[in-house]
N, C-alpha and C positions, 0 to 999 in steps of 0.2 A: 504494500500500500504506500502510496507517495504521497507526502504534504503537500499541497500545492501553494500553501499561504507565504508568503512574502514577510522573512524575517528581515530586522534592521540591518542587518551586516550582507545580505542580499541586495541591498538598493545600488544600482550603478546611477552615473548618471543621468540615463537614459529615462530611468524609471524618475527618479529622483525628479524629474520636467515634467514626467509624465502626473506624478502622484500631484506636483505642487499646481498643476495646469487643472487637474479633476477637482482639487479643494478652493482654485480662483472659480470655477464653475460652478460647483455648490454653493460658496459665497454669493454670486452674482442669481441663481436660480431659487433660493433661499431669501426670499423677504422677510426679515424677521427685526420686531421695531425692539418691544418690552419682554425681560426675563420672566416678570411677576404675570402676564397672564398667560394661558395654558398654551403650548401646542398642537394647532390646528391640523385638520388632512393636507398633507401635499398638495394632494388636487380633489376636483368632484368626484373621482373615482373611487376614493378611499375610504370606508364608511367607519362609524366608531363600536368597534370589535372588540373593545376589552369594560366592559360590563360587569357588575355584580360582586362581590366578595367573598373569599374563600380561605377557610381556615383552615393551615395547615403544621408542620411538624418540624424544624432539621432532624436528617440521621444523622447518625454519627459521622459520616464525611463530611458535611456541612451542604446536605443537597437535599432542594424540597421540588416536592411535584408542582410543575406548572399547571396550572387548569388546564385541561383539553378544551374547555372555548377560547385559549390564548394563544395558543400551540400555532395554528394557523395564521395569525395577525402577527405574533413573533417573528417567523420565517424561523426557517433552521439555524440561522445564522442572524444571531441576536445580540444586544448590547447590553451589559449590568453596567449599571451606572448610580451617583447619585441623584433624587430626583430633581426638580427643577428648585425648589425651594430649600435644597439641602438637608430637609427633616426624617429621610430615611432613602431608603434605598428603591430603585425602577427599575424594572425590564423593558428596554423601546427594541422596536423594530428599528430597523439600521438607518431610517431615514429619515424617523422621527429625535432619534438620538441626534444625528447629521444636523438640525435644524437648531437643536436647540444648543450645540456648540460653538454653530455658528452666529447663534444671538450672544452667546458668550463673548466670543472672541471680537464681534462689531461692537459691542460694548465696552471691550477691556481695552480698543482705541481712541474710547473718548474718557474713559475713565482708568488709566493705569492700576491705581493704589485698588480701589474697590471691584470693579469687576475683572481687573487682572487676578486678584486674589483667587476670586470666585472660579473664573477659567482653568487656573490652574488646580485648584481644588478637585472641579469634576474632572480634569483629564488624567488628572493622578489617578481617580478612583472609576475609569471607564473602563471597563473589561470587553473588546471585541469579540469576535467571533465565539461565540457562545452560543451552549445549545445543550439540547436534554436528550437523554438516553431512551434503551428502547420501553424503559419504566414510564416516562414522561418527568424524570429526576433532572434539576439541575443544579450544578456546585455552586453556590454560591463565593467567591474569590474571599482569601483569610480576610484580606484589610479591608474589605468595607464592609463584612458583616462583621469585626470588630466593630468597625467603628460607628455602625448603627444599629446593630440590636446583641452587641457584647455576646455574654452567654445564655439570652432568651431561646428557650426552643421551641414554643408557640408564637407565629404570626399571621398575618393574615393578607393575603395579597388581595389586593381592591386594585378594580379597573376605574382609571382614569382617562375613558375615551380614545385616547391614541395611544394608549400604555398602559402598565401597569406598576403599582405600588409593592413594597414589600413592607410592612409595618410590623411593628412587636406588638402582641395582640390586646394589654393594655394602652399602646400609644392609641391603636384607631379607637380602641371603646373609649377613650378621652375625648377625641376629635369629634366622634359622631354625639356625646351629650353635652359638650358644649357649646354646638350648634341648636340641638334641641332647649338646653335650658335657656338659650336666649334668644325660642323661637320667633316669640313677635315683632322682638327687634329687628331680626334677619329678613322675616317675611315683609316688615316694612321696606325696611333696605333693598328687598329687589321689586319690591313696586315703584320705590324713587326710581331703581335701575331702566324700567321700562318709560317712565314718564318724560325721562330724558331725551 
């Protein structure tokens, strides 16, 4: 069996023009203004496949099953990364991850100190080419589930429309009754949203 993926000490500089010419074209293909709101579909064609929430396990290699309604919107060749707001950890599809790097990196040219930070943060903690066994298992990488759900072994992955979340399964039951307890205030807040 032969690896086909392109280590760093493989890159001549053929490729080297090649790779930096494909990431000036993502940039330029890639409209993306604000970090803080979500990543949309690429295009019309893309609909939003990661839905619903699911409670699941690490084993002891540090690998949990991805939903089977994720599986598909994943592609086999998926990104771990952290999510957009750095509160825990996301699974995007390659292109979704692509978009929101590149909001990064257009931001970390007007802002060095603060979104240079943040740039480099998720790219330290972006795991490529990833993908789940014939179980539907996947490893989650040492350093960022150190460094976002420590030694928790219940979490729960929640779909976030063009991706999905990996949360410690007290962090989401935080997030979903803090929303609840300050239902009416919320529910006002997005009828301003629409009146707008």
């Amino acid at each position: 069996m032969t690896d086909d993926r392109m280590m760093p000490n493989d890159l001549n500089s053929d490729s080297d023009t090649s790779l930096t010419q494909e990431s000036d074209n993502a940039l330029k293909n890639h409209p993306i203004d604000d970090v803080s709101n979500d990543i949309m579909p690429a295009d019309d064609t893309t609909t939003y496949g990661f839905l619903g929430s699911f409670a699941h396990s690490f084993d002891s290699k540090s690998r949990i099953v991805i939903p089977h309604a994720y599986r598909g919107k994943l592609g086999n060749n998926f990104v771990i990364a952290p999510s957009l707001d750095f509160r825990c950890i996301a699974l995007y599809p390659k292109h979704v991850w692509r978009e929101g790097i590149d909001k990064l990196y257009r931001k970390s040219l007007k802002n060095t100190q603060v979104a240079g930070a943040a740039l480099e943060l998720f790219a330290a903690y972006s795991y490529e080419n990833c993908n789940w066994d014939a179980q539907g298992r996947a490893l989650i990488p040492t350093r960022i589930k150190k460094l976002y759900v420590q030694d928790t072994k219940d979490v729960v992955i929640i779909g976030k429309l063009t991706y999905a979340l990996v949360k410690k399964e007290n962090q989401a039951q935080e997030h979903d009754l803090l929303f609840l307890e300050n239902l009416d205030e919320n529910l006002d807040r997005l009828d301003e949203i629409d009146a707008e």
